[in-house]
C-alpha positions, 0 to 999 in steps of 0.5 A: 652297476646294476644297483644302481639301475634298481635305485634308479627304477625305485626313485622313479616309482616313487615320484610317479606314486607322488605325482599321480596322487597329487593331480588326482587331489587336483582334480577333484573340484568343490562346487558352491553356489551362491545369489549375486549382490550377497553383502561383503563379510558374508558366510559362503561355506566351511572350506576346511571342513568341506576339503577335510582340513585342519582349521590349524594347518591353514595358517601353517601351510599359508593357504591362498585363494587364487581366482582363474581368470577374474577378479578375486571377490572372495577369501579365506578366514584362517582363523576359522576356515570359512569362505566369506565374500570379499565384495559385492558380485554382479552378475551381469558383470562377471558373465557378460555373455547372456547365459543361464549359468555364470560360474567362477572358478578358483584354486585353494593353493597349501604349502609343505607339502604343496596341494591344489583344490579346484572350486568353481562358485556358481552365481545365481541370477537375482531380478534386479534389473528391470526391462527398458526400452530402447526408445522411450517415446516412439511416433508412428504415422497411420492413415486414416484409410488404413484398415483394421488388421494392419500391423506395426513393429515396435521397438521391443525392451530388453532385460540384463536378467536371464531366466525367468527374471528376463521380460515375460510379456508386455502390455499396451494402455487401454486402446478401441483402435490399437492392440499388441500382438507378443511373440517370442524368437529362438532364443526366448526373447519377446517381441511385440507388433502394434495392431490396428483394431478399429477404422481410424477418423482423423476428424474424431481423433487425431492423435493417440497417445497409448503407453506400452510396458514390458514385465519381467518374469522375477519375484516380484516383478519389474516394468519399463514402458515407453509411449507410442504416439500414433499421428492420424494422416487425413484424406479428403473423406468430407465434403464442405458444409454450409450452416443452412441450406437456404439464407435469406437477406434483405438488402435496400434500394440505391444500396452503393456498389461494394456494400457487403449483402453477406459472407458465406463460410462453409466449413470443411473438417478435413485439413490441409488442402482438402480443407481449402475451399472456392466459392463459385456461382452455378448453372441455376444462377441467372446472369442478370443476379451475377450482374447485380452481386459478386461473389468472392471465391476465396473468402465467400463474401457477396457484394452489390455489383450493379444498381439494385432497383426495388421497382425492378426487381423485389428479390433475386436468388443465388445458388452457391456451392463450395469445392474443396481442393483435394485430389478428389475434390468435393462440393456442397451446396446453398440457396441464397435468397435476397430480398430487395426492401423500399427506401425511405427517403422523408425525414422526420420533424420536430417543431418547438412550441413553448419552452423556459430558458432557464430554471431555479435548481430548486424547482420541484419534480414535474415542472413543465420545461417544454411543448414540442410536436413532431411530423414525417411526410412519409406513410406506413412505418415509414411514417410513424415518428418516435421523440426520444431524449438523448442520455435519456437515463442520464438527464433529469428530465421526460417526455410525456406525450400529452396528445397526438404528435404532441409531447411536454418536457417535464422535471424528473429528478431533483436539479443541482447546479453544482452539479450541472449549471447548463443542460444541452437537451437534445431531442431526437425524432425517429421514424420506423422506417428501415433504415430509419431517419432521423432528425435532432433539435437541441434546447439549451436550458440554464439552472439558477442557484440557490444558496443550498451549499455551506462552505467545506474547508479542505481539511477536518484539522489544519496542523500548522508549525510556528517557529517560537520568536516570530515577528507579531503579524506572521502570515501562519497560512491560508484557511481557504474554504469552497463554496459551489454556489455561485456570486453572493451565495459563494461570498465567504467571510470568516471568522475565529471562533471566540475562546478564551485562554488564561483571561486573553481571548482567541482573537487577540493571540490570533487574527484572520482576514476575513476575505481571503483567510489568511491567518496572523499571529498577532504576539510573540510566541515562546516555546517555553511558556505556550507549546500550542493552541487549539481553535476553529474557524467558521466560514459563512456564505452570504447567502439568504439563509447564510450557511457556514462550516467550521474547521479546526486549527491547531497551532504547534509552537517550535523550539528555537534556540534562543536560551543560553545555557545556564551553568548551576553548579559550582556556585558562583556570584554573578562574574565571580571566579569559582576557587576550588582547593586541593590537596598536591598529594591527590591522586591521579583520576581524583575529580576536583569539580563538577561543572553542571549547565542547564538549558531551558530549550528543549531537544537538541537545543537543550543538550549541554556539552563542555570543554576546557577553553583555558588551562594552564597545564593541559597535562594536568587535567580532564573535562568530560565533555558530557557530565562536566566532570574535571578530573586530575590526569597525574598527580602533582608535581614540585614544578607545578604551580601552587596555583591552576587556572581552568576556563570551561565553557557550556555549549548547548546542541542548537544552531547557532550554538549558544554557550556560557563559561565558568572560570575555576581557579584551583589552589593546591596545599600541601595538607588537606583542610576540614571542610568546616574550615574551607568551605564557604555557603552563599548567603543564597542557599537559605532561599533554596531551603526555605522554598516551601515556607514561601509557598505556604506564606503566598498560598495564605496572602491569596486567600486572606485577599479572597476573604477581604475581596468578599467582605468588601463586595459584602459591604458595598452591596449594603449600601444600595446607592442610588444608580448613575449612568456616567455617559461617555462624551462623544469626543472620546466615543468617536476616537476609538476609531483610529487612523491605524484602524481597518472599517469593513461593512457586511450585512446584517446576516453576518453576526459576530459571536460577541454581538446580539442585534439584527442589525448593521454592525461595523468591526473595527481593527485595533493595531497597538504597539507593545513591547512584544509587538503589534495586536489587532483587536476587534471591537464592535462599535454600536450604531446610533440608535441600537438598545444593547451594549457589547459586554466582556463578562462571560456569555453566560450572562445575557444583554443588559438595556441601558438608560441612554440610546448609545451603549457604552463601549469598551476599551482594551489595554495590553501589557506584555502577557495580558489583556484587561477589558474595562467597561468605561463607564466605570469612570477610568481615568482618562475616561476612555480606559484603565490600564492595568500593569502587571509587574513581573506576571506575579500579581494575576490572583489580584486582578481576577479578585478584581475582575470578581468583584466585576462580575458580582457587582454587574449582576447584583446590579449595584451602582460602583461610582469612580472612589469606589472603584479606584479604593477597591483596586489600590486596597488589592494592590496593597 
């Protein structure tokens, strides 16, 4: 028994022994301080070095980092025995309390055998907080009566920081009237009152805007600020003021009761009600003025009460003040002198003496218009009397006073009736009385024209469509032109501009009425031969000189569908069918022929497509609608007959559509055939070939002609028979003038371009019948008695005097395409004309080689009787 009480006591012993050496290990604590915000991964200390461990038995004893009380923001690399940080600590966070120190404390916990180490971590503060302020913008309200040393609370910035990273001060923006006074509390805070240096004048400023900022004491410092606005309170502190202390007004006679003398505005600069004034009459003031004049209190307007006589009383005085509605009310004070001026009661006059109704707008600067004399009943300035013109500056006229009272009318500037055809001239007489009267008398003065405008056209160039096929006799459109003149010198009459365009002149393609300028055409026109034309039109005035313009038209010819499609390949006679052979072993997409159309429209008009009208076996074949190509879609088959049948037709792109087909028969054999033996050339195809052959056998004909045309010229020069004038019977000289015709008579001033006298002249209008339709063609016919003959060779070429008192005349053939002018005196057969017919367009080169011997023979004066003309044009038609 008492061994074991000594076991007992033994056991005791030891866990005493083990359990004081484990808490006084307990008790030792490791202190480590460290900043705040440190990056995660960073390196705090070596805690097995510092708690004399082997880096080893970390991982063996498993050692853990326990946090007391808080997050745990740090851990144990075991690998190396460091403290790192886990993540990003705040300060301000963990120690919510404002205190200087913030520390964390931590167990290090070992197992086998069990061990404790006490760490506490000491977060030092970093400035990363800056001061701010409560309030960002603070309004205070200050009279300006307050006197310099009152104090105003602020509302003061606070910092998260502590220490010297807390706010150490504050500053206020750049004030005469406002500083800060800083103090600091018992716990260190700093605290800030605004404090009024200067005396306060709301008048000079109203408002102040200062900004306070608070500094903190870190490195490097942070700020906050915030705005104070001081609004200043006003107090009745000015009186009113007037702009003057005496006013002085003149006021007339007879003035009507409620006419305004004057309005009196005195001006406070306090606001609100010590702003707010009445305006009132004083003791000075006599009763007899306030009977005459009222004053208004609230705006200080002064008007005429009773009636005001000159001859009464010349001036009256009033004394005025203005009061303000403060609580302490003040006043100011002013004179108002008025001064009563006499009434002018005579009105002027104004006599006319001489004076022209109307003038040419030609007249010359100067010219004298009228004499006029003025007079007033009245005396002093009352009755000094000024003549003035109304619109003065405006008006092409002035006065000029040739003598006491009396004034001439003159011509300033030049006149211009387009301008201005009548002028109301009102002259206004005025004395210099005050008010001054006045009274007007008006002259009304006409301006006669003068022809001194030429005719404008609207437009430089008129730009005009025309669908090609129309009717001979369209109406093209309207060539209007302006003339501001007036009766014969606005009279306009127009004309086509000669010009000539492949031997036909300008005037038979087109015609325009010359009284109202509509513009004909007078062919057919197509689009295929002629695409547009270009010409000018010359309106003239009838005016004495006549004056004209010109302008410029050009004619655009339009398409129309009006050409069929013409289908060129494959060949075929005209009606015929087009066979085409095949083998039955042709593969599928073989093309067996090509269908190719052409279209002489152009544009859309001109645009060709194709498609399969008639097919035997629609399973067979393919027409591309584009290129006409036909093409096998599978190959032959034993059922298909030996024998196919394609209709295609060819559609142009116009409206309406126009179209033409082709019938192409394709036979199948069984083997294909050399070409030699199955293909078939058109008689035809030689032409085609030779083309350039016959190019160069025309261009030989046309000039062995020329040769052949100079030899005769040549050979008829030498001749030299004696000259015959062959005189035109009247008969046939008179019945150019047909019933279709159209006679107009103008003046003499009005000269066609292919006419060369002064005198009178009549135009005749041709209406002819052809193929292509109606031509208007205007030929001149010479009065009896005239010495020159109209001539259609070249201008170049001047008048030629005949023998006899008439001139020849000309006559005018038209076929489809042309017109020959034939002087008739050249005997044609019918005495009258010579018509030329042109077979197929084809033969032109003849007829200039005759219209060339024309022209040679009338300048080498040689006589051509009648069988020499009529050889020389069977030689060349030959």
């Amino acid at each position: 028994m008492a061994i074991d009480c000594a076991a007992v006591r033994t056991r005791l012993v030891v866990v005493l022994f083990t359990f004081t050496a484990l808490w006084g290990f307990t008790l030792s604590i490791t202190r480590y301080s460290i900043p705040e915000e440190m990056e995660e991964g960073s390196f705090v200390a070596n805690l097995a070095t510092d708690l004399g461990l082997d880096v080893r038995s970390l991982e063996e004893r498993n050692a853990k980092l326990d946090v007391i009380h808080g997050k745990n923001y740090l851990d144990i690399n075991k690998d190396t025995g460091e403290l790192i940080i886990r993540e990003k600590m705040d300060r301000e966070v963990i120690c919510m309390t404002k205190t200087t120190s913030c520390f964390l404390k931590m167990e290090v916990v070992l197992s086998n055998p069990v061990r404790i180490f006490n760490i506490e971590l000491e977060i030092m503060d970093i400035n990363d907080n800056a001061p701010v302020f409560r309030r960002k913008t603070m309004h205070l309200d200050v009279s300006e009566a307050t006197p310099p040393g009152e104090r105003f609370s602020l509302t003061n910035a606070v910092d998260a920081d502590v220490g010297a990273n807390s706010i150490k001060t504050y500053y206020l923006s750049e004030s005469k009237y406002f500083g800060i006074d800083i103090q600091t509390g018992s716990d260190g805070s700093k605290y800030v009152d605004l404090v009024l240096n200067g005396k306060l004048d709301r008048e000079e400023h109203a408002v102040h805007n200062l900004i306070l900022t608070a500094v903190d004491g870190g490195v490097p410092p942070r700020s906050g600020t915030a705005s104070i606005i001081v609004n200043v309170l006003d107090i009745n502190d000015n009186a009113p003021l007037f702009s003057q202390p005496v006013f002085a007004v003149n006021v007339s006679e007879n003035s009507a009761p409620g006419t305004v003398v004057m309005v009196l505005n005195a001006t406070d600069l306090d606001e609100g009600s010590n702003a707010e004034l009445i305006y009132s009459y004083t003791l000075y003031t006599s009763e007899k003025t306030q009977e005459i004049f009222s004053l208004d209190p609230n705006s200080g307007e002064i008007k005429v009460k009773g009636v005001i006589d000159y001859e009464a009383s010349q001036s009256f005085d009033m004394y005025i003040q203005a009061q303000d509605r403060g609580s302490t009310p003040l006043s100011g004070h002013c004179k108002v002198m008025v001064f009563i001026t006499d009434l002018n009661d005579n009105h002027p006059e104004v006599t006319i003496k001489s004076l022209k109704r109307a003038v040419a707008e030609d007249v010359s600067v100067g010219t004298l218009i009228a004499v006029v004399s003025v007079s007033d009943k009245d005396s002093g300035m009352n009755g000094v009397v000024d003549l003035t013109l109304n619109q003065q500056d405006i008006l092409p006229f002035l006065l000029n006073k040739s003598s006491e009272d009396y004034f001439e009318l003159l011509v300033s500037k030049p006149l211009d009736r387009e301008v201005v055809s009548k002028y109301e001239i009102v002259l206004i007489v005025t004395d210099r009385g005050v008010p001054p009267l006045s009274d007007n008398e008006t002259i009304t003065l006409e301006i006669l024209d003068v022809n001194d405008n030429a005719p404008t056209f609207s437009e430089s160039v008129f730009t005009i469509h025309v669908m090609e096929n129309n009717p001979p006799g369209t109406l093209l459109t309207s060539l209007s032109a302006f003339d501001p003149d007036l009766n014969e010198n606005q009279y306009l009459v127009y004309f086509i501009m000669e010009k000539e365009i492949v031997n036909m002149s300008m005037s038979m393609l087109f015609s325009i009425n010359p009284e109202n300028g509509d513009l004909y055409a007078m062919k057919t026109f197509d689009y295929e031969r002629e695409r547009d034309f270009l010409f000018h039109i010359e309106a003239r005035d009838s005016g004495i000189p006549p004056l004209s313009s010109n302008t410029t038209v050009h004619i655009i010819i339009l398409d129309q569908n009006d050409n069929t499609p013409v289908i060129v390949s494959p060949w075929r006679a005209q009606g015929s069918l087009v066979e085409e052979v095949i083998p039955r072993s042709t593969e599928k997409g073989h093309m067996v022929a090509k269908v190719v159309a052409v279209d002489a429209d152009s544009e859309q008009n001109a645009r060709v497509t194709y498609q399969l009208l008639q097919i035997s076996d629609a399973s067979l074949f393919s027409l591309d609608q584009y290129n006409g190509e036909i093409r096998t879609t599978r190959m032959f088959s034993y059922r298909d007959p030996r024998q196919q049948r394609l209709v295609v037709v060819a559609k142009d792109n116009g409206e309406p559509s126009l179209s033409a087909t082709v019938t192409i028969k394709i036979s199948t054999v069984e083997h294909a055939m050399p070409f030699s033996e199955t293909t078939e050339l058109p008689l035809e195809y030689d032409v085609f070939t030779n083309l350039n052959l016959y190019l160069v056998i025309g261009l030989g004909a046309v000039s062995f002609l020329l040769l052949i045309t100079i030899l005769v010229i040549i050979v008829l020069k030498c001749q030299k028979p004696k000259p015959k004038a062959i005189k035109i019977p009247p008969a046939n000289r008179n019945s150019v003038v047909s019933r279709n015709s159209v006679i107009s008579q103008r003046s003499s001033t009005i000269a066609d371009s292919t006419l060369i006298s002064s005198d009178a002249y009549w135009y005749s209008l041709f209406l002819a019948e052809t193929r292509k339709g109606k031509v208007v063609v205007r030929q001149p016919i010479i009065p009896k008695g005239a010495g020159y003959f109209v001539s259609s060779i070249p201008r170049s070429i001047g008048p030629s005097e005949t023998t006899d008192s008439r001139a020849s005349t000309l006559e005018v053939c038209w076929n489809d395409h042309r017109v020959w002018q034939i002087p008739t005196d050249l005997g044609c057969p019918n005495l009258s004309c010579m018509c030329i017919q042109d077979i197929g367009g084809n033969l032109n080169f003849l007829y200039r080689e005759f219209y060339l011997f024309w022209l040679v023979a009338s300048m080498s004066k040689v006589a051509i009787n009648r069988k020499q003309l009529y050889f020389l044009f069977i030689f060349l038609h030959v």
